[in-house]
N, C-alpha and C positions, 0 to 999 in steps of 0.2 A: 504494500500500500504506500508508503515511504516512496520507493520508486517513480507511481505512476504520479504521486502529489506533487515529486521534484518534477516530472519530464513537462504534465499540465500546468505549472505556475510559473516554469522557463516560456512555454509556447504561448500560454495568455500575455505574458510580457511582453515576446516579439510582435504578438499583434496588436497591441493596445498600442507599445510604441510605434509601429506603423503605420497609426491611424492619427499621430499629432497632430493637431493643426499647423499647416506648413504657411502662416502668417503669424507665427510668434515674432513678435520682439526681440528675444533674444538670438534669431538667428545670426547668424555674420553675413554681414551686406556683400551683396557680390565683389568677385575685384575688380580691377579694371583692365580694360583690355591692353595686351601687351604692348606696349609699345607707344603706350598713351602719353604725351607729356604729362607734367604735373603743370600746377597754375604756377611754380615759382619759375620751371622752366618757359613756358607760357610766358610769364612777365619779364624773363633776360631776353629772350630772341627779342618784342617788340622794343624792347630799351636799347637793341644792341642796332633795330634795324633803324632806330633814329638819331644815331648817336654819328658825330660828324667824325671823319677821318682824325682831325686831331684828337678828337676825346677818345676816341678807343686808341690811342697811341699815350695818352694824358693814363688811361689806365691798366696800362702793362708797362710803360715807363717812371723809375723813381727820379723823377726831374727833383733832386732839393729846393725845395721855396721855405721862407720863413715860414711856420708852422703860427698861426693866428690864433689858433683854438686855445692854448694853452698856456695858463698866466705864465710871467717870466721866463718865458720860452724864448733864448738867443739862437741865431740861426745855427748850421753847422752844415758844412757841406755835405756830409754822407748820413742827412736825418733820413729816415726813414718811415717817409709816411706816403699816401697815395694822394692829391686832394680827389674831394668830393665835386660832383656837378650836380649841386640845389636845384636846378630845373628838369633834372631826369629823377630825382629825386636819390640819386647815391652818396653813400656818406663818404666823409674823409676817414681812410685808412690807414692806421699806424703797427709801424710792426717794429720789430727788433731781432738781431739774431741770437740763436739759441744753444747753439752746438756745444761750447765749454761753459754754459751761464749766459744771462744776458747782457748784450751789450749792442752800441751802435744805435742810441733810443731816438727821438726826433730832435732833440734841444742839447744847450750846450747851459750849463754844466749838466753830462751825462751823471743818473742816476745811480750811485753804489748795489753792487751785486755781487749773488754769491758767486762763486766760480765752484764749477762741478769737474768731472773729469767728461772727458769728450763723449760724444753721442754713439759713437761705437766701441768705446769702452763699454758705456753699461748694457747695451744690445748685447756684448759678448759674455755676458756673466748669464743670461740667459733665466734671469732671475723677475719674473714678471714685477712683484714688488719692490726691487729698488728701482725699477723702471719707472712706473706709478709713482714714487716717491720723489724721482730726478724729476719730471713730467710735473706734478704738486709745483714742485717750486719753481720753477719757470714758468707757470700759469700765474701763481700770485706774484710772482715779482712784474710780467707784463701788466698786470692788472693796475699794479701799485704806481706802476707807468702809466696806465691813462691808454695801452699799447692793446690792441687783437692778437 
């Protein structure tokens, strides 16, 4: 008896859930078809398709300019920032390099940093955690910069 209560209370289950409503809520919305853009890529092509020769050259070249955004900021020739173009709506991008600590910020006087060992130094320890850990502090010291 045991038996047939397990094999009938397995079968009633496969058919009750077959019969779900297939307009639940919770189901997972379909995907999208392959090959779809996204709206973000959607909104670079149109920006990119009205963007003048000089400004896509404005935005792959580090032309140093005096850096306006950021108080007491003296010029330096190898800052490191992108400007922005306000009418396309893209912001000014600053960066810094990374490889032994940071350095090469947008402004002079360059901000104090830690110094690590090089970026394939801690790759070759192959240790995810001090990875993470090198990675930590080059994210807050850009930060502390004002730098992406």
């Amino acid at each position: 008896m045991n038996r047939f209560t397990a094999i009938f209370g397995s079968l009633a289950l496969l058919i009750l859930g077959g019969c779900s409503d297939s307009n639940n809520d919770t189901a997972a919305p379909p995907a999208p078809p392959p090959n779809t853009p996204s709206r973000a890529t959607a909104r670079a092509d149109d920006v990119i398709k009205t963007m003048s020769l000089d400004q896509k050259i404005q935005q792959i070249y580090n032309l140093p300019v005096l850096n306006k955004d950021l108080p007491g900021c003296e010029f330096t020739s190898v800052g490191r920032h992108i400007e922005g173009i306000p009418e396309l709506k893209i912001p000014t991008f600053r960066f810094g390099n990374g490889g032994t600590g940071i350095r090469g910020g947008d402004c002079l006087p360059e901000p104090t940093a830690t110094g690590l060992p090089s970026a394939v130094a801690a790759a070759a320890t192959f240790d995810p955690q001090i990875n993470f850990e090198w990675g930590q502090v080059l994210s807050n010291e850009l930060r502390g910069w004002a730098h992406h």
